[in-house]
N, C-alpha and C positions, 0 to 999 in steps of 0.2 A: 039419638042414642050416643053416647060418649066410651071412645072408646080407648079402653089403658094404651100410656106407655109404656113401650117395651124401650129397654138401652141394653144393647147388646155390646157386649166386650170382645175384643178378637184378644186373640189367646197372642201376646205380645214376642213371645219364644217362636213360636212356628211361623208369624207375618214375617221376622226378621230375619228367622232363616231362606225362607221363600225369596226375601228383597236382595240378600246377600246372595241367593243364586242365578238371580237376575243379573244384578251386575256383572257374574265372573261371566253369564254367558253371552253379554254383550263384546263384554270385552273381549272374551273367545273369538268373535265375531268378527271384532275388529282385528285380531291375529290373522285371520282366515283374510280378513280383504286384504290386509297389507301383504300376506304372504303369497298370495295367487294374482296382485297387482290390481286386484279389481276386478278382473274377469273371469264373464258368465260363464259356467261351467265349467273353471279350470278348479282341478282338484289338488289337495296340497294332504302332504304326508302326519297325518296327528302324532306321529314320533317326534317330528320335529317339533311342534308347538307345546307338548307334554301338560295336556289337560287335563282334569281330576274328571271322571267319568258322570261325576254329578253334571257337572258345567255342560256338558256335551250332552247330556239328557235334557237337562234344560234348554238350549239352543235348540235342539230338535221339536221338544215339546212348543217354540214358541213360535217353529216353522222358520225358523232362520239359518238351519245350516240341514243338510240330509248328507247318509254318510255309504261308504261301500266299506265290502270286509274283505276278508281273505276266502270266504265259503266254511271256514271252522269256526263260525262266531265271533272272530275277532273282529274290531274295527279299524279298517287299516286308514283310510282317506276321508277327508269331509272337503265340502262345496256350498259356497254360500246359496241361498235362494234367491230369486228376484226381493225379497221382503228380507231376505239381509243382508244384502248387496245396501239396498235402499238405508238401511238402519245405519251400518258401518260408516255409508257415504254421510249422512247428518252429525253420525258421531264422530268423526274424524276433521 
């Protein structure tokens, strides 16, 4: 039995956007290692580093940074993970 092909297109606007958020949240990442020195579990101030909320959604999403708040929904502090300690350290 033969069976069709299918060519599927990715919708060129949304991969781009996706890839463009990738990078900022690397490079968030890389802010976060250089600004806590590298080390596990030291937390650094995101006033200071002044990241676009996307970029920090993405980092989270990608399991490379977790974040604490103030308890009113804000987010005050982030901290790399093992897995983006590891990423920062390749990319640096």
């Amino acid at each position: 039995m033969h069976r069709p092909n299918f060519i599927f297109k990715k919708n060129k606007a949304r991969s781009k956007t996706a890839d463009t958020l990738d990078v900022a949240a690397r490079q968030f990442a890389y802010k976060l290692y250089e600004g806590t020195n590298g080390e596990l579990g030291a937390w650094w101030a995101l006033g200071q580093i002044g990241e676009r909320p996307e970029t920090l959604t993405r980092a989270i999403e990608r399991g490379w940074v977790i974040v604490r708040g103030d308890g009113a929904g804000n987010v005050q502090s982030a901290s790399l993970t093992a897995e983006g300690r590891l990423l920062a350290r390749k990319g640096l």
